[in-house]
C-alpha positions as CSV (number, residue, x, y, z in Angstrom):
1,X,0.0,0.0,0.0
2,X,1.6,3.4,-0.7
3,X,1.9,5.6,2.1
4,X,0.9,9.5,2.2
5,X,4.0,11.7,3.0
6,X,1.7,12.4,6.5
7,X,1.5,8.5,7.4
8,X,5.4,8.2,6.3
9,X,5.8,11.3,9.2
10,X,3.7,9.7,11.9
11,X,4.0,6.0,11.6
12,X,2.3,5.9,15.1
13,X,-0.9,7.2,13.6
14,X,-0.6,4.7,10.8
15,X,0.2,1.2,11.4
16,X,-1.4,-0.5,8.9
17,X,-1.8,-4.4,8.6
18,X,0.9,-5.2,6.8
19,X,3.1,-3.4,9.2
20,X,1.8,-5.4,12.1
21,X,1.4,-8.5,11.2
22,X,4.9,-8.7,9.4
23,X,5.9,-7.2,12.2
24,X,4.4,-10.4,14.8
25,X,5.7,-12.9,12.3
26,X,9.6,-11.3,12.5
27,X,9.6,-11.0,16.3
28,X,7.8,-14.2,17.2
29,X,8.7,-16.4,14.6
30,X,5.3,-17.2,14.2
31,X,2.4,-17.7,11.3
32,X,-0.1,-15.8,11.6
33,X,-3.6,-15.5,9.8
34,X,-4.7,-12.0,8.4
35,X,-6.9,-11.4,11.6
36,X,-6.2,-7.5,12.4
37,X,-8.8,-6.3,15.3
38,X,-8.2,-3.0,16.4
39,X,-9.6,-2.4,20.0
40,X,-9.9,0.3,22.0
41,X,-7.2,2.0,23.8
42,X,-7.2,6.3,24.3
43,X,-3.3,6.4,24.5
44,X,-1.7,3.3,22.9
45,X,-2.4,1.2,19.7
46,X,-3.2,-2.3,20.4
47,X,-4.6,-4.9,18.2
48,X,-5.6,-8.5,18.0
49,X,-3.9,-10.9,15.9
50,X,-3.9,-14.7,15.8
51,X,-1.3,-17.1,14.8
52,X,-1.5,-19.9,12.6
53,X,-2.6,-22.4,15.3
54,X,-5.8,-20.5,16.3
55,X,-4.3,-18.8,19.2
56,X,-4.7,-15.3,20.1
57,X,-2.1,-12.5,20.6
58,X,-2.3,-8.8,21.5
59,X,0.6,-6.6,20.5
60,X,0.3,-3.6,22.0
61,X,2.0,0.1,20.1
62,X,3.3,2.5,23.0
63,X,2.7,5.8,22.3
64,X,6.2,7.4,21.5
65,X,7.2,10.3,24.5
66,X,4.8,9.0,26.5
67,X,7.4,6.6,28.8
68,X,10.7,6.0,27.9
69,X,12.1,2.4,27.1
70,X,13.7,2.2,30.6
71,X,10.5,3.0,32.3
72,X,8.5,0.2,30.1
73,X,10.8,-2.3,30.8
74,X,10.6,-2.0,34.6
75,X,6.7,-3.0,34.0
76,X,7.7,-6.0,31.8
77,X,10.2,-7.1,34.6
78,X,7.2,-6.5,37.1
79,X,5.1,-8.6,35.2
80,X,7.6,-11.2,34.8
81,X,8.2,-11.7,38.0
82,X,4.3,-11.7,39.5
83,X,4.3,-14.1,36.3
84,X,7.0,-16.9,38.0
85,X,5.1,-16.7,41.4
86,X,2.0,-17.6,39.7
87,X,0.1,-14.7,40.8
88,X,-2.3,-14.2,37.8
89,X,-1.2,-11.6,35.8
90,X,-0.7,-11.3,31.9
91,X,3.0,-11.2,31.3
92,X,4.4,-9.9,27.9
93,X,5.6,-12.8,25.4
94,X,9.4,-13.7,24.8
95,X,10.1,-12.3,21.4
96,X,12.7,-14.8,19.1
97,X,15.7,-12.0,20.3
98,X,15.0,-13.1,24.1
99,X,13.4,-9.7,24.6
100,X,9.9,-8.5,25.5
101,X,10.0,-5.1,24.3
102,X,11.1,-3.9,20.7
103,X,11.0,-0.9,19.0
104,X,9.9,-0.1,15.5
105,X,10.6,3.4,13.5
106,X,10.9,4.6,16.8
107,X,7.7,3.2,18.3
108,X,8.3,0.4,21.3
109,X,5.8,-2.4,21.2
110,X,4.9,-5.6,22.9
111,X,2.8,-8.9,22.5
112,X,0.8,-10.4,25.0
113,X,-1.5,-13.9,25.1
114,X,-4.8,-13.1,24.6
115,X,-6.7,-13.3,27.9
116,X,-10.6,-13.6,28.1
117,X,-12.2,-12.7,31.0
118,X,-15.5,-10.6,31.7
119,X,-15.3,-7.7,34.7
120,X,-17.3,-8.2,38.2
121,X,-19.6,-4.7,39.3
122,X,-20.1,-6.0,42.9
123,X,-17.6,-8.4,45.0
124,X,-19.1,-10.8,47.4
125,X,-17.4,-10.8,51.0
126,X,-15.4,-13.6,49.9
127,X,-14.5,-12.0,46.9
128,X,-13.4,-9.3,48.9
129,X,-10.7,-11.6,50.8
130,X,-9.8,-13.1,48.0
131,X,-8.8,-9.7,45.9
132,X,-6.9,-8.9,49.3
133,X,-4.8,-11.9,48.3
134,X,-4.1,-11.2,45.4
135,X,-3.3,-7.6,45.8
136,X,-1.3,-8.9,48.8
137,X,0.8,-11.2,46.7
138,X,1.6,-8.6,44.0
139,X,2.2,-6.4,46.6
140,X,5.1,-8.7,48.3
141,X,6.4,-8.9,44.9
142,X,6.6,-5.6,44.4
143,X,8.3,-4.6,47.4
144,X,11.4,-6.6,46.3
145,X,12.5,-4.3,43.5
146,X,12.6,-0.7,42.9
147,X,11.7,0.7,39.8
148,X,13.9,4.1,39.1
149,X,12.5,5.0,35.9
150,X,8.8,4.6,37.1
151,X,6.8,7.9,38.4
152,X,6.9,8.9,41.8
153,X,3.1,8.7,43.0
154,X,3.9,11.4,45.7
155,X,2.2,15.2,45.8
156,X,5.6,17.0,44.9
157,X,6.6,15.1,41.7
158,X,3.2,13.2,40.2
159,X,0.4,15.6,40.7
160,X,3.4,19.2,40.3
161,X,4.5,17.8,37.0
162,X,0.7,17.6,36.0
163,X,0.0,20.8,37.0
164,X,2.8,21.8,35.1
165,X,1.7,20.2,31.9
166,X,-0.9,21.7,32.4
167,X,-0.2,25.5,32.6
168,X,2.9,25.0,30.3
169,X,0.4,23.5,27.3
170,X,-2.2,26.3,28.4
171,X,-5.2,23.8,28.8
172,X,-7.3,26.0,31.5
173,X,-9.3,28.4,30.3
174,X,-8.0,31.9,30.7
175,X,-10.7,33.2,32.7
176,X,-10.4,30.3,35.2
177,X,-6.7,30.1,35.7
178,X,-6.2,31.9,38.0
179,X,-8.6,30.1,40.6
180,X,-7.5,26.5,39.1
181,X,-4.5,26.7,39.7
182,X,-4.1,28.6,43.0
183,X,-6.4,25.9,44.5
184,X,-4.4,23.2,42.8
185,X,-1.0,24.5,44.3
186,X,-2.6,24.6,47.8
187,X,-4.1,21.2,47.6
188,X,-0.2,19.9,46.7
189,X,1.1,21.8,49.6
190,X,-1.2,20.7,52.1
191,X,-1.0,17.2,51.5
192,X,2.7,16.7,50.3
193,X,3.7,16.5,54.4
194,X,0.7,13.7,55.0
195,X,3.1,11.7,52.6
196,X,6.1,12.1,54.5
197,X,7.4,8.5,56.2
198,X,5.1,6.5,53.8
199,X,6.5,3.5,52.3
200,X,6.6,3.7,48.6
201,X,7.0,0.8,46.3
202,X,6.2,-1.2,43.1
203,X,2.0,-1.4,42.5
204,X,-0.6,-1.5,39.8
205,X,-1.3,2.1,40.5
206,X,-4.4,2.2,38.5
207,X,-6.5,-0.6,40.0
208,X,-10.3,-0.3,39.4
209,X,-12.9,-2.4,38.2
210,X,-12.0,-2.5,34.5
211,X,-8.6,-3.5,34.8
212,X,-9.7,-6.8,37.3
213,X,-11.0,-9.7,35.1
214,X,-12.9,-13.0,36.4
215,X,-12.5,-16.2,34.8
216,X,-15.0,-18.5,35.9
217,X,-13.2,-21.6,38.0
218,X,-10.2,-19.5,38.2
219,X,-8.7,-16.6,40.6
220,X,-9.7,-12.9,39.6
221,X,-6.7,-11.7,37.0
222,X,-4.9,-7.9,37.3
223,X,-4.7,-6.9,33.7
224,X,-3.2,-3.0,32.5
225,X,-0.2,-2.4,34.6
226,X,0.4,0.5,31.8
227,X,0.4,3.0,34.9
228,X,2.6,1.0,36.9
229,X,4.2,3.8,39.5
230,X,6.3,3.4,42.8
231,X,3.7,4.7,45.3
232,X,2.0,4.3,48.3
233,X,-0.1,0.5,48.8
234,X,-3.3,2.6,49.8
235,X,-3.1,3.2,45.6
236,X,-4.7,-0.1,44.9
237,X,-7.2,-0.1,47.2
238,X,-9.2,3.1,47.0
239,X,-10.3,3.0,43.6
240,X,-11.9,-0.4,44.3
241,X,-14.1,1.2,47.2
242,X,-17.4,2.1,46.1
243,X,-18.0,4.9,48.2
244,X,-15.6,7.5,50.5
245,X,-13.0,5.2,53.0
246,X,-15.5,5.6,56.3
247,X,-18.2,4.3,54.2
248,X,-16.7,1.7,53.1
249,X,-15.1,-0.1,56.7
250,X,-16.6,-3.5,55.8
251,X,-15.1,-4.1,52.7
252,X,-12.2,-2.3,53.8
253,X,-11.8,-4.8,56.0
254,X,-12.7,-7.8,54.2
255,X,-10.0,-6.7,51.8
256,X,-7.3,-6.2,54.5
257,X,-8.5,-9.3,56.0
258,X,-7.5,-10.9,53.1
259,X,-4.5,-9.1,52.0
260,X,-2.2,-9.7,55.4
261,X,-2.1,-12.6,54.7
262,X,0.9,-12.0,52.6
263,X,1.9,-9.0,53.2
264,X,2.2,-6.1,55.6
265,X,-0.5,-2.6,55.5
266,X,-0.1,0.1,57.7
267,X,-3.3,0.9,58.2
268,X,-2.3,5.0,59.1
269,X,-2.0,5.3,55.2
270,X,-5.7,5.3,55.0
271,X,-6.2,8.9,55.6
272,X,-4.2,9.2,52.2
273,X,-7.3,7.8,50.6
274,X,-8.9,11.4,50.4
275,X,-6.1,13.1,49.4
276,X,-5.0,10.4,46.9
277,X,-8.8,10.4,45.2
278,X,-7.8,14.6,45.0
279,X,-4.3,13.7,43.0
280,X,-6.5,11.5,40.8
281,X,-8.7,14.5,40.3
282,X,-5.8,16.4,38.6
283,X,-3.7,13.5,36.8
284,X,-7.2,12.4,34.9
285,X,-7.6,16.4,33.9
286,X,-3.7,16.8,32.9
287,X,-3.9,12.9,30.9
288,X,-7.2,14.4,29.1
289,X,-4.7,17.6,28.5
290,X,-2.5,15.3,26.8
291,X,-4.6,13.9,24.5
292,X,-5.6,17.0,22.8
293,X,-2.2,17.9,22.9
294,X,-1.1,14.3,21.2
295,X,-3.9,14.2,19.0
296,X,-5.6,17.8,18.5
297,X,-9.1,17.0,20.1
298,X,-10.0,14.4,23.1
299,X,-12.9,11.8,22.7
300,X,-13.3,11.6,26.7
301,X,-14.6,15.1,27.4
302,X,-16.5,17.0,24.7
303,X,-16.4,20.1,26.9
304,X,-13.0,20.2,27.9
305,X,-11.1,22.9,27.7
306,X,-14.3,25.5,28.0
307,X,-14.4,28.0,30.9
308,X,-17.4,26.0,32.4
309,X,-15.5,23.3,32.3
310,X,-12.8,24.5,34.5
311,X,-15.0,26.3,36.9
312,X,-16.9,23.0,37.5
313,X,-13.8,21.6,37.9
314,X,-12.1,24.2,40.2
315,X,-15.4,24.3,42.4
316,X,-15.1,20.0,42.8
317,X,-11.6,20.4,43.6
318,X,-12.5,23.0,46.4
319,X,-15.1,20.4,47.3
320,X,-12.7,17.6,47.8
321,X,-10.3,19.7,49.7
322,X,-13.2,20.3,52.0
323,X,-13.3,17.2,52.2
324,X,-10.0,15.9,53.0
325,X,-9.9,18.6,56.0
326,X,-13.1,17.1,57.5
327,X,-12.7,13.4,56.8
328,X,-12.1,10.6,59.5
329,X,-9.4,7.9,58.8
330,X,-11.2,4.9,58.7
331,X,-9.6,3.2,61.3
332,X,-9.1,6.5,63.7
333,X,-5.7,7.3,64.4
334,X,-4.3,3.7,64.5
């Protein structure tokens, strides 16, 4: 197929078949048929293939700037290892070079075994315990390593560097700048000290309901580890609660229940549930930010980037700062 002098600029924007499947066959050493499913993915390109024998691979396109090589590798390392404990995870293939990440015209990619599974919208309390577990297990494994090259998930260098994006991409609306971002700045200072003495480490960092599948007869599987970071364990809890942490206690504690089994908690860093659901706040507004940047226009939020937008958005940020003032740890001051 000949290729526009746009599509021979940005090859991201244009794999086309013939690209990726040559591409599976050279780097697995593999048949494969002329399946070519796109699916859906906001920052990355990922499609389906399937090789010769009828099984199903996903090779997945990172999206060039977005992490460096270093950084991607640390999550194919992570996944290795949760891989060799058994702990159910989807681990990137071993390409014919030994390696599970390549690069192509400057793009990194990976392949991955396709993985079924269907997503569950309300645990049972022994469902509860046994995604404790599991988290527990990852956990253990990730506290074993460090992973330089992954983001910080700490006030001062995640949610600053956001910010930053940001004001330096001029994303707010001019006549709510001003506001946005004074609150934003306080937010960061007020919470950066409640970080201090936490243990950081190796997690999912972007555990919620989509990225947990069920396979019925087997354990729940922890798929997306995209957003792996080096934060605080808290992370990959939170987002599975359904409602604020002192509404939730029973399932909080079904869940903990579960998880110290293999692994320690320090249940004080529950009062960084509040302030961590703030910093998510601002890292989903700066990761919409960056796809209009990336891309020109963002299919997530049709208003963004209006001045209601960013009112709205300043007055629920205010709101969750009220919040974080006034809300109880859910387990006190233990």
């Amino acid at each position: 197929m000949k290729r526009s002098a746009e599509d021979r600029k940005k090859p991201f924007s244009a794999l086309y078949p013939e690209d990726v499947l040559g591409l599976a066959e050279r780097s697995l050493q593999r048949e494969f048929t002329n399946l070519y499913r796109p699916l859906n993915s906001y920052i990355n390109r990922v499609f389906e293939l399937e090789d010769s024998d009828g099984a199903g691979v996903i090779v997945k396109f990172y999206r060039p700037g977005r992490w460096p090589g270093e950084a991607i590798a640390e999550e194919h390392v992570f996944l290795q290892e949760l891989a060799s404990s058994e702990i159910p995870v989807i681990a990137p293939l071993v390409m014919a070079d030994g390696s599970t990440l390549g690069c192509w015209r400057d793009i990194h990619y990976a392949f991955f075994p396709k993985c079924g599974g269907r997503s569950v919208d309300e645990f049972s309390d022994e469902q509860w315990q046994q995604l404790g577990r599991l988290v527990g297990r990852v956990h253990a494994t990730g506290s074993i390593r460090e992973a330089p090259h992954r983001q910080r998930l700490v006030p001062s260098a995640s949610t600053r560097g956001q910010l930053h994006y940001l004001e330096e991409h001029d994303l707010v609306a001019q006549e709510a700048r001003s506001a946005f971002f004074t609150l934003a700045r306080r937010l960061v200072e007020e919470i950066d000290v409640l970080f201090d003495g936490v243990v950081l480490q190796r997690i999912h960092g972007d555990l919620h309901f989509s990225n947990i599948i069920h396979r019925p007869g087997e354990s729940f599987f922890l798929i997306d580890f995209d957003d792996m970071v080096t934060g605080p364990q808290v992370q990959d809890v939170w987002m599975l609660l359904q409602g604020y942490g002192e509404e939730s206690l029973v399932e909080l504690d079904l869940f903990l229940e579960g998880y110290e089994v293999f692994h320690g908690f320090d249940r004080r860093s529950c009062r960084l549930i509040e302030p961590l659901r703030a910093m998510r706040y601002i890292h989903y507004l700066a990761w919409c930010g960056y796809q209009v940047v990336e891309d020109g226009h963002t299919e997530v939020l049709p208003d963004y980037g209006t001045s209601s937008f960013w009112q709205n958005e300043t007055a629920e940020l205010a709101d969750q700062l009220e919040r974080i003032h006034t809300a109880k740890s859910p387990f006190g001051n233990v």
